[in-house]
TILOSE-383724 format. One record per residue: y, x, z negated of N, C-alpha, C, CB in turn; residue number from 0; residue in one letter. Coordinates in nm, 4 decimals. Glycine has a CB too. Layout:
REM residues N
SITE      n.v      n.u      n.w     ca.v     ca.u     ca.w      c.v      c.u      c.w     cb.v     cb.u     cb.w  nr rest
SITE        Y        X        Z        Y        X        Z        Y        X        Z        Y        X        Z NUM    a
...
REM end
This chain:
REM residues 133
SITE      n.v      n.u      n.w     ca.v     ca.u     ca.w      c.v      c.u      c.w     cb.v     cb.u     cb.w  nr rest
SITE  -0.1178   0.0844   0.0000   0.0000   0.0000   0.0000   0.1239   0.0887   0.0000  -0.0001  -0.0959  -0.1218   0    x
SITE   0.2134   0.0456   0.0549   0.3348   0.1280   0.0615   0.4741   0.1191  -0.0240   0.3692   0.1138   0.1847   1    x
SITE   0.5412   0.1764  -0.0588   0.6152   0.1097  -0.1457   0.7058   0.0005  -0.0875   0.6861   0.2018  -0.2145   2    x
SITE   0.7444  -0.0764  -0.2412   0.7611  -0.1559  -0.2019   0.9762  -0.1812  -0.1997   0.6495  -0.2364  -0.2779   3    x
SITE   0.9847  -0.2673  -0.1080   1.1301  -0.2077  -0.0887   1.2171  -0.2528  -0.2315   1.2102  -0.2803   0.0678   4    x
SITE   1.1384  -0.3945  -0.2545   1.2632  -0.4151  -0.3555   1.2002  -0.4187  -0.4960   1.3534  -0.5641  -0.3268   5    x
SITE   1.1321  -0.2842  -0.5262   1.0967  -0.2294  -0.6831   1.2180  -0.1430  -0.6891   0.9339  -0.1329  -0.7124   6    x
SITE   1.2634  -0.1644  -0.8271   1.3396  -0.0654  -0.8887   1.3418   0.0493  -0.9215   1.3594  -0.0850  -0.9557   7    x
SITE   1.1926   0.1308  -0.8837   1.1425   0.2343  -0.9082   1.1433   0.3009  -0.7642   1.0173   0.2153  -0.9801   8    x
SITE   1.2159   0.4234  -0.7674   1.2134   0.5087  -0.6300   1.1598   0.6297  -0.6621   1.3539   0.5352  -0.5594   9    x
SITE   1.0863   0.6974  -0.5994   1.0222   0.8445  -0.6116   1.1806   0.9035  -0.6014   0.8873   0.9036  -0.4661  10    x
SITE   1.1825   1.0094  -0.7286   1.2315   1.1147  -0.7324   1.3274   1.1132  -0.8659   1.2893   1.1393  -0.6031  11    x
SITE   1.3177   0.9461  -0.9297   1.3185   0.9076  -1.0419   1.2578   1.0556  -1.1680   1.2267   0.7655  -1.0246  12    x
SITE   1.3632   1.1044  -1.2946   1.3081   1.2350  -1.3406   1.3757   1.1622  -1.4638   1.3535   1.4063  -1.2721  13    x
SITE   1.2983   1.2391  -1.5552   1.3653   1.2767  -1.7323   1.3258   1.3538  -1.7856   1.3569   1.1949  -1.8428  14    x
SITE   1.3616   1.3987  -1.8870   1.3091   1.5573  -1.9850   1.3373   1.4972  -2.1338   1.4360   1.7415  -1.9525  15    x
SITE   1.2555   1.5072  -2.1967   1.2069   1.5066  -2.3307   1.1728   1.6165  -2.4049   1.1116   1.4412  -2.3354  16    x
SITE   1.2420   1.6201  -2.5128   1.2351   1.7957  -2.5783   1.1196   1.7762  -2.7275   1.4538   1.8680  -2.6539  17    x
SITE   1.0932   1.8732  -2.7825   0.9966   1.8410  -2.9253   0.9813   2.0139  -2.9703   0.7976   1.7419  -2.8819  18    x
SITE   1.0544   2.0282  -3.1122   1.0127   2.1409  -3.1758   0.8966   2.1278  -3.2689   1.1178   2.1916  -3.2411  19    x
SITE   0.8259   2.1737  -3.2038   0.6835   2.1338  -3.2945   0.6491   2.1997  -3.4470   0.5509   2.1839  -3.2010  20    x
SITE   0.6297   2.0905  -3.5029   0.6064   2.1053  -3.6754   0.4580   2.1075  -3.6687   0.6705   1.9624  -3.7895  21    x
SITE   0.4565   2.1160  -3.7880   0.2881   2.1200  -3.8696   0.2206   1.9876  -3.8285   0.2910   2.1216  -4.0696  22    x
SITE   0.2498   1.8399  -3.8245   0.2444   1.7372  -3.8006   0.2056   1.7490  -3.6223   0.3706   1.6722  -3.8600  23    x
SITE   0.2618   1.7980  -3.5712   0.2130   1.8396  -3.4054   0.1021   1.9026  -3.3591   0.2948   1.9231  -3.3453  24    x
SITE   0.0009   1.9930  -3.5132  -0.0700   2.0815  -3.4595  -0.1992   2.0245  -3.4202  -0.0786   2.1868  -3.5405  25    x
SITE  -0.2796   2.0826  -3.3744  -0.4249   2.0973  -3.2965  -0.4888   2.0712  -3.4565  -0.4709   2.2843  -3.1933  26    x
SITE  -0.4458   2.1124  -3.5679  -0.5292   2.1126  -3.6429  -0.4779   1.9524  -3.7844  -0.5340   2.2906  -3.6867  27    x
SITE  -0.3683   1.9392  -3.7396  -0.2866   1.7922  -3.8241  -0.3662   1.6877  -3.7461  -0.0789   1.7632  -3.7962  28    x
SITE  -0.3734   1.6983  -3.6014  -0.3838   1.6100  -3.4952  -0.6143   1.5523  -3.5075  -0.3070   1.7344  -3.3131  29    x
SITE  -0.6820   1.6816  -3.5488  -0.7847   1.6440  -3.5818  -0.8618   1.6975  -3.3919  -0.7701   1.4651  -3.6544  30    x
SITE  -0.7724   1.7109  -3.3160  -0.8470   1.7968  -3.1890  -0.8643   1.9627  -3.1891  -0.7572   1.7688  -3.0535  31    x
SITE  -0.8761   2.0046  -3.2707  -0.8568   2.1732  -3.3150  -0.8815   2.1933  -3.4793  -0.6762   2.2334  -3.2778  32    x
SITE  -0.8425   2.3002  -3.4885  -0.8766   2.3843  -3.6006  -0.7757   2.5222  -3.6002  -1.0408   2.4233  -3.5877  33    x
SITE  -0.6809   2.4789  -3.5141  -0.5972   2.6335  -3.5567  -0.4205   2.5314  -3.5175  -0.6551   2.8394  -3.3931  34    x
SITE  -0.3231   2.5906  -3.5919  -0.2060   2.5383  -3.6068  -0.1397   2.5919  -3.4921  -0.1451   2.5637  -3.7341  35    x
SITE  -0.1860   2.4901  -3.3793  -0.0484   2.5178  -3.2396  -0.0478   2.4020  -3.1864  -0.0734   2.6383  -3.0960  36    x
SITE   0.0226   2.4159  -3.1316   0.0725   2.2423  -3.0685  -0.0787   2.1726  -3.0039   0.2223   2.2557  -2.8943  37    x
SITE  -0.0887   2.0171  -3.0674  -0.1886   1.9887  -3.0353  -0.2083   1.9264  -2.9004  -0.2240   1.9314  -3.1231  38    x
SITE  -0.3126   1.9122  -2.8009  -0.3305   1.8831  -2.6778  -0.2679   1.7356  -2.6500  -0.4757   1.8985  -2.6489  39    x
SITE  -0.3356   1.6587  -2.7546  -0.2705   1.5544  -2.7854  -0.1139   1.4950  -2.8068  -0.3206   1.5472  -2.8639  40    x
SITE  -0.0853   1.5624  -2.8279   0.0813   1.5983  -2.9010   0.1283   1.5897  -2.7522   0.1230   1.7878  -3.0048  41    x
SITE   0.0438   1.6911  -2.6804   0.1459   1.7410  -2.5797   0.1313   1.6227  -2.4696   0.1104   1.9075  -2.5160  42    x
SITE   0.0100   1.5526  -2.4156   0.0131   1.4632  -2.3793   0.0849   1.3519  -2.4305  -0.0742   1.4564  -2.3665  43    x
SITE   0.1606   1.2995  -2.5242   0.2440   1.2020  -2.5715   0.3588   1.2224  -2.5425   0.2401   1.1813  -2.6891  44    x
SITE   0.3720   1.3842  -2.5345   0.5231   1.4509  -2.4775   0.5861   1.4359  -2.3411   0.5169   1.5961  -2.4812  45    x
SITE   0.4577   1.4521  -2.2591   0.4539   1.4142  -2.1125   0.4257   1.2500  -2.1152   0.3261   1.5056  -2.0253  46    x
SITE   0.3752   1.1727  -2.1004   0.3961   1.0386  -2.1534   0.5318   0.9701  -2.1940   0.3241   1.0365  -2.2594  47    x
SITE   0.5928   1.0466  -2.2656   0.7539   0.9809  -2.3514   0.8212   1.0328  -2.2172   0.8344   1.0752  -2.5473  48    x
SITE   0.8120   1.1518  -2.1373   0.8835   1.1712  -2.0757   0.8931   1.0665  -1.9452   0.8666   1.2898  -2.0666  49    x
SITE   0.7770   1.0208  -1.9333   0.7783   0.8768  -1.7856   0.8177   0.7514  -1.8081   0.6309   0.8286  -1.7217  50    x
SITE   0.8388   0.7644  -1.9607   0.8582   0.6427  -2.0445   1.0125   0.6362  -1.9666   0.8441   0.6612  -2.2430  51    x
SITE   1.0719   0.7779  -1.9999   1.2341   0.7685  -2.0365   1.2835   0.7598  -1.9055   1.3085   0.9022  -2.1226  52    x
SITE   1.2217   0.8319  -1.7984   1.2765   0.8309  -1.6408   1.2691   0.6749  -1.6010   1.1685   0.9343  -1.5228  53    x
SITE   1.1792   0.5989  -1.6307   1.1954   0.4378  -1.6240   1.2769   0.3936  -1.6521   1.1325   0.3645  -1.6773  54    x
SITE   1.3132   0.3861  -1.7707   1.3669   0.2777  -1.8737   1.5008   0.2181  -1.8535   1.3736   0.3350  -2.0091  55    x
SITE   1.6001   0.2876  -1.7881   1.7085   0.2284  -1.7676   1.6576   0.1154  -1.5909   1.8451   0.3736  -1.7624  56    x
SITE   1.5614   0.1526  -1.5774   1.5240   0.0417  -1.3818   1.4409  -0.0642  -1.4819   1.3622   0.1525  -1.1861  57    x
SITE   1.3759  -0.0962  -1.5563   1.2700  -0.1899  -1.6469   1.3274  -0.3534  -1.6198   1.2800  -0.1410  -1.8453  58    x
SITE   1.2642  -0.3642  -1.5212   1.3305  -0.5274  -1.5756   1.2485  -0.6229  -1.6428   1.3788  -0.6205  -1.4552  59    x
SITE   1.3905  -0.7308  -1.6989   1.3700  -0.8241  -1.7623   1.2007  -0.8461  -1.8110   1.4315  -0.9220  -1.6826  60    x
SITE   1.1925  -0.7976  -1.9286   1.0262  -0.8817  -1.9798   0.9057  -0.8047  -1.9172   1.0045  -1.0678  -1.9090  61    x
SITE   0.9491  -0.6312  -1.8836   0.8684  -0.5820  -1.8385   0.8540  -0.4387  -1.9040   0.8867  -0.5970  -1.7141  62    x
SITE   0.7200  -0.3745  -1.8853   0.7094  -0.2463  -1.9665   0.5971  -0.1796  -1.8749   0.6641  -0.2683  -2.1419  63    x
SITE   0.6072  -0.0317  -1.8992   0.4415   0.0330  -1.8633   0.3991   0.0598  -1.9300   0.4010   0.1286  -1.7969  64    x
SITE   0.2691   0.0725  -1.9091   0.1463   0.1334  -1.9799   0.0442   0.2311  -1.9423   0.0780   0.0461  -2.0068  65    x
SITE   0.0308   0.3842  -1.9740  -0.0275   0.4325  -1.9505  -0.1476   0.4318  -1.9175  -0.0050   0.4655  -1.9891  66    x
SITE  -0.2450   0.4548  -1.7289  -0.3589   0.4042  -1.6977  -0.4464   0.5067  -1.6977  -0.3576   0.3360  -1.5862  67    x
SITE  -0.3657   0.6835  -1.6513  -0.4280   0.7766  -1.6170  -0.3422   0.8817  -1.6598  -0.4656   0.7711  -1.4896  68    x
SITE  -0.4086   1.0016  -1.7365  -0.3647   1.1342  -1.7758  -0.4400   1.2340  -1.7042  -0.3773   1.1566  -1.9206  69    x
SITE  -0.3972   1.3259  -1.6610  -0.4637   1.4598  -1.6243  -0.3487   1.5605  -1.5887  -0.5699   1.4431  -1.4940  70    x
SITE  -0.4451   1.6463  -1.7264  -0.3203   1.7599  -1.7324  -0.4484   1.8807  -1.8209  -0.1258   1.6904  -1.8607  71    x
SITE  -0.3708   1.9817  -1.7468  -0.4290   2.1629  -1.8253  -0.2924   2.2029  -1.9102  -0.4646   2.3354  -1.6661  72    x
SITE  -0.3850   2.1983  -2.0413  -0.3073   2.2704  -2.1252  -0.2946   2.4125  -2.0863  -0.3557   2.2582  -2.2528  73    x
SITE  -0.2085   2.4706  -2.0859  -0.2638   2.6213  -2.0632  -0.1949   2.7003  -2.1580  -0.2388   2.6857  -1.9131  74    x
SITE  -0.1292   2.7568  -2.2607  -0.1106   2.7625  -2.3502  -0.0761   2.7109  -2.4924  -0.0870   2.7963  -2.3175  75    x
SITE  -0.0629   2.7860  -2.5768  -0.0465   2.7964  -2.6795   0.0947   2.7962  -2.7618  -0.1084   2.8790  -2.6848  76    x
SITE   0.1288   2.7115  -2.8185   0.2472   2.6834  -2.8751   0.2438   2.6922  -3.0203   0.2896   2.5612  -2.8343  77    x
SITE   0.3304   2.7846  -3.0988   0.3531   2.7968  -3.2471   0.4462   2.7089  -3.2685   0.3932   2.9288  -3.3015  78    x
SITE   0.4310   2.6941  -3.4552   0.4925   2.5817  -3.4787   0.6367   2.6666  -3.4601   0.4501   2.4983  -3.6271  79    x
SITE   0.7593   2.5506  -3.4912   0.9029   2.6000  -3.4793   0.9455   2.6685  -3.3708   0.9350   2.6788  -3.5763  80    x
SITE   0.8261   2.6149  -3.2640   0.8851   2.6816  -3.0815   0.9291   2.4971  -3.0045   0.6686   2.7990  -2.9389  81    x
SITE   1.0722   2.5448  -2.9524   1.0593   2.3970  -2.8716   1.0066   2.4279  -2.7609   1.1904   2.3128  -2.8379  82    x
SITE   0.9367   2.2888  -2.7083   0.8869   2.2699  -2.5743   0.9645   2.1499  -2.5517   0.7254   2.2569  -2.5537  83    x
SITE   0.9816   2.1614  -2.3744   1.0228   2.0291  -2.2742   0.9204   1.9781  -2.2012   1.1279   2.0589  -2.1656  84    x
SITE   0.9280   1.8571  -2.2308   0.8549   1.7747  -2.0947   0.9297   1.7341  -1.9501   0.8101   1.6290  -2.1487  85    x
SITE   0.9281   1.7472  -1.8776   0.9754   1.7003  -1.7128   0.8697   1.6122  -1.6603   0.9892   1.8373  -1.5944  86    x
SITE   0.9232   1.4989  -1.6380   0.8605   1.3728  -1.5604   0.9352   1.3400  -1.4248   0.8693   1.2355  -1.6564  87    x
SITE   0.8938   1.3797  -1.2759   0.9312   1.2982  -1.2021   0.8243   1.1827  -1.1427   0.9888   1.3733  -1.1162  88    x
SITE   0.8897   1.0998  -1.1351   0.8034   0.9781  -1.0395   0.7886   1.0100  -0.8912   0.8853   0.8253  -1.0388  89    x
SITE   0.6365   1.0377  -0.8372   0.6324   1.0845  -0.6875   0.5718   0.9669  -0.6097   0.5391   1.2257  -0.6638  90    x
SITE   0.5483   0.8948  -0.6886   0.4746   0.8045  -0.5694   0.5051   0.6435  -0.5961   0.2903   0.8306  -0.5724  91    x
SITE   0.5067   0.5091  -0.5721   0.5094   0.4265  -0.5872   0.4242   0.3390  -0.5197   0.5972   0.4205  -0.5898  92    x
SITE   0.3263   0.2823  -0.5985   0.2169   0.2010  -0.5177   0.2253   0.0600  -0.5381   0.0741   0.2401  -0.5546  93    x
SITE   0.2823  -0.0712  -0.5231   0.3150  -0.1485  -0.6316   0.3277  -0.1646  -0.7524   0.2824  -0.1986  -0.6305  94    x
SITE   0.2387  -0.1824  -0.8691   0.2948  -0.2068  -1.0242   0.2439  -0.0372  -1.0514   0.1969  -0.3671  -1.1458  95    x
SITE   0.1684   0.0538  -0.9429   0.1240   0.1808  -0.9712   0.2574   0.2517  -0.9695   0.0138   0.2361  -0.8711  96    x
SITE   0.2276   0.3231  -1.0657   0.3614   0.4369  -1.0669   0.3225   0.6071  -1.0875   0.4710   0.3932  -1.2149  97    x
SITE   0.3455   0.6625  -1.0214   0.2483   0.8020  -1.0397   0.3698   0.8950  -1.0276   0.1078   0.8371  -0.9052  98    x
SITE   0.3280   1.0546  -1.1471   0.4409   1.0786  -1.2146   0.3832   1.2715  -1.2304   0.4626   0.9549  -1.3793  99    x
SITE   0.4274   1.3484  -1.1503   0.3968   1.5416  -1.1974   0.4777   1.5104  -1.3195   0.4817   1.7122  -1.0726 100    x
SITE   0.4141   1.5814  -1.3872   0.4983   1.6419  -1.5321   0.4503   1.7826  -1.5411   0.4564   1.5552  -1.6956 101    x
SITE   0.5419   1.8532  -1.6380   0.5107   1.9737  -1.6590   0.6091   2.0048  -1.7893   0.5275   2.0609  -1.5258 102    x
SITE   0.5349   2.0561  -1.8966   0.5989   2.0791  -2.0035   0.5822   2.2432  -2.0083   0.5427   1.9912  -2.1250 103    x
SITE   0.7371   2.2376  -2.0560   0.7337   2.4279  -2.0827   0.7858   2.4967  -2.1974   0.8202   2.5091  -1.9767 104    x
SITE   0.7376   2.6057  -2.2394   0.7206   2.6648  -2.3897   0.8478   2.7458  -2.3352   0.5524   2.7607  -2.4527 105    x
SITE   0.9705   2.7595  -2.2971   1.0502   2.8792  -2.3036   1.0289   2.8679  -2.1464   0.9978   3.0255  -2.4018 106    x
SITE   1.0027   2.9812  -2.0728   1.0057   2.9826  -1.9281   0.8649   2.9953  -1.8928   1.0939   3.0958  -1.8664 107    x
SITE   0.7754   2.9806  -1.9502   0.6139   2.9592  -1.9237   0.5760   2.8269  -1.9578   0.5180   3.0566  -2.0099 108    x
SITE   0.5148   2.7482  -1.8630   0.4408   2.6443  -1.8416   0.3381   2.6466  -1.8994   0.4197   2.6219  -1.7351 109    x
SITE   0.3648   2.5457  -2.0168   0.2381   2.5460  -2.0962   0.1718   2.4159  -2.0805   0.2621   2.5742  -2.2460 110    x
SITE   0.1753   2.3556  -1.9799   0.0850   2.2198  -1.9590   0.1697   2.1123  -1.8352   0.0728   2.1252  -2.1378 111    x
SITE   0.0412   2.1063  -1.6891   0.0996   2.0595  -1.5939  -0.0060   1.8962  -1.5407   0.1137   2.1979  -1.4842 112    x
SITE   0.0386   1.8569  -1.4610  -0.0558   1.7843  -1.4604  -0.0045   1.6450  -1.3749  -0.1016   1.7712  -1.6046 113    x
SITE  -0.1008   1.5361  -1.3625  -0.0035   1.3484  -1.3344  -0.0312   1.2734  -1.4429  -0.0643   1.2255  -1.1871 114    x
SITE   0.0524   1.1832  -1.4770   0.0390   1.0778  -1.5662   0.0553   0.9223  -1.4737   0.1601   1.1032  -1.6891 115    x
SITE  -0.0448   0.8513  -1.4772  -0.0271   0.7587  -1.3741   0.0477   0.6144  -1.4785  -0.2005   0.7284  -1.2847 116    x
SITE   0.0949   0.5142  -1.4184   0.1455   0.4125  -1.5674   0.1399   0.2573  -1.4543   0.3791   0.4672  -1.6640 117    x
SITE   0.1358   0.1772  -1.5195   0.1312   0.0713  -1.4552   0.2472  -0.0433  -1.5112  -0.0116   0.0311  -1.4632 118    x
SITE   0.3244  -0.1060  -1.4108   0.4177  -0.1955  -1.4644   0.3325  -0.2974  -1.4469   0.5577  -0.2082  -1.4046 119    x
SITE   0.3707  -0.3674  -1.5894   0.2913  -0.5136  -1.6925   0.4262  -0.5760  -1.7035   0.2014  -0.4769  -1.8888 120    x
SITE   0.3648  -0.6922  -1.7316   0.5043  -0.8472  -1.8331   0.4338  -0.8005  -1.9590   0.4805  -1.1045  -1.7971 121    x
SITE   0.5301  -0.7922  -2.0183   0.5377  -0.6950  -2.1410   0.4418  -0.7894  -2.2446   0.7201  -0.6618  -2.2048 122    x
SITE   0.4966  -0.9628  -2.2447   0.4554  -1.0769  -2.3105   0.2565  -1.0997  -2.2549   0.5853  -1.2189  -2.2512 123    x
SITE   0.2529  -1.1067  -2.1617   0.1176  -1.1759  -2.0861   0.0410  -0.9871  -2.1342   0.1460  -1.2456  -1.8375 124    x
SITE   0.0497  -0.9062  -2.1216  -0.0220  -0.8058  -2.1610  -0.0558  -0.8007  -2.2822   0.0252  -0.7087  -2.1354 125    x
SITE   0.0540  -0.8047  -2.4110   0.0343  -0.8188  -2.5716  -0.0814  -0.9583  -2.6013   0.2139  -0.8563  -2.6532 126    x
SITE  -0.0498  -1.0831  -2.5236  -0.1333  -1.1810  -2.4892  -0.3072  -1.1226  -2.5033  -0.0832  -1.2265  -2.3345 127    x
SITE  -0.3017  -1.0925  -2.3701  -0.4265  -1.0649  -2.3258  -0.4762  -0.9707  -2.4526  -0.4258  -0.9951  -2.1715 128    x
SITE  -0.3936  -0.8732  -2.4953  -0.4677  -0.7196  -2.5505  -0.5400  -0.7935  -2.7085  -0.3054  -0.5476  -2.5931 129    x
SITE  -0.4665  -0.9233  -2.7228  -0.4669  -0.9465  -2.8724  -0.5963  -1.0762  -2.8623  -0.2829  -1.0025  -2.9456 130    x
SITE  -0.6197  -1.1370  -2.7551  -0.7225  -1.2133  -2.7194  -0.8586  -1.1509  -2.7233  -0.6960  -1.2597  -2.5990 131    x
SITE  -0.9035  -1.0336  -2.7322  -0.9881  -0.9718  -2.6780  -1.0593  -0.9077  -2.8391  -0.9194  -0.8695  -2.5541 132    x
REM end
């Protein structure tokens, strides 16, 4: 499907989300690890908040996304009291599909790249459904 002309969402749509990671962030607070560096988890929520935020001002009326698909390589290692950024652009638009490169970076090394895919829902008929079940 191709995009569609009159979604509010255009590829090339971006935001950046920052996080100095505490003890509460680590691999080992988080329960996916055993040693205190930024947890994988963590960092995926980082990239996540960041597709959140490149949306949010296009969102219309009674509508939200929801994360469908993650895939991302951690590739380093982050100590606590180091900030990292997340970068979200939106590259693709498939109807309610929204597909999104991110890449979060420790300083000038890329410490985790990847897509986060998200799907636009009616914010109401989704909470519906999720709570029926």
């Amino acid at each position: 499907m191709q995009e569609q002309p009159d979604s509010p969402f255009v590829p090339g749509l971006t935001a950046r989300v920052e996080l100095t990671v505490t003890d509460t962030d680590t691999a080992l607070a988080l329960g996916s690890g055993d040693v205190p560096v930024l947890g994988t988890p963590r960092v995926v929520a980082l990239a996540e908040a960041a597709t959140v935020a490149a949306l949010a001002a296009r969102l219309p009326a009674g509508a939200t996304t929801v994360g469908v698909r993650v895939e991302l390589e951690h590739r380093t290692a982050t100590p606590v009291g180091r900030a990292v950024s997340a970068h979200a652009e939106l590259v693709k638009v498939d109807g309610r599909r929204l597909v999104f490169e991110v890449t979060v970076t420790d300083g000038n090394a890329v410490a985790a790249q990847g897509r986060v895919e998200r799907a636009l829902v009616d914010r109401q008929r989704f909470v519906e459904r999720a709570t029926r079940a």
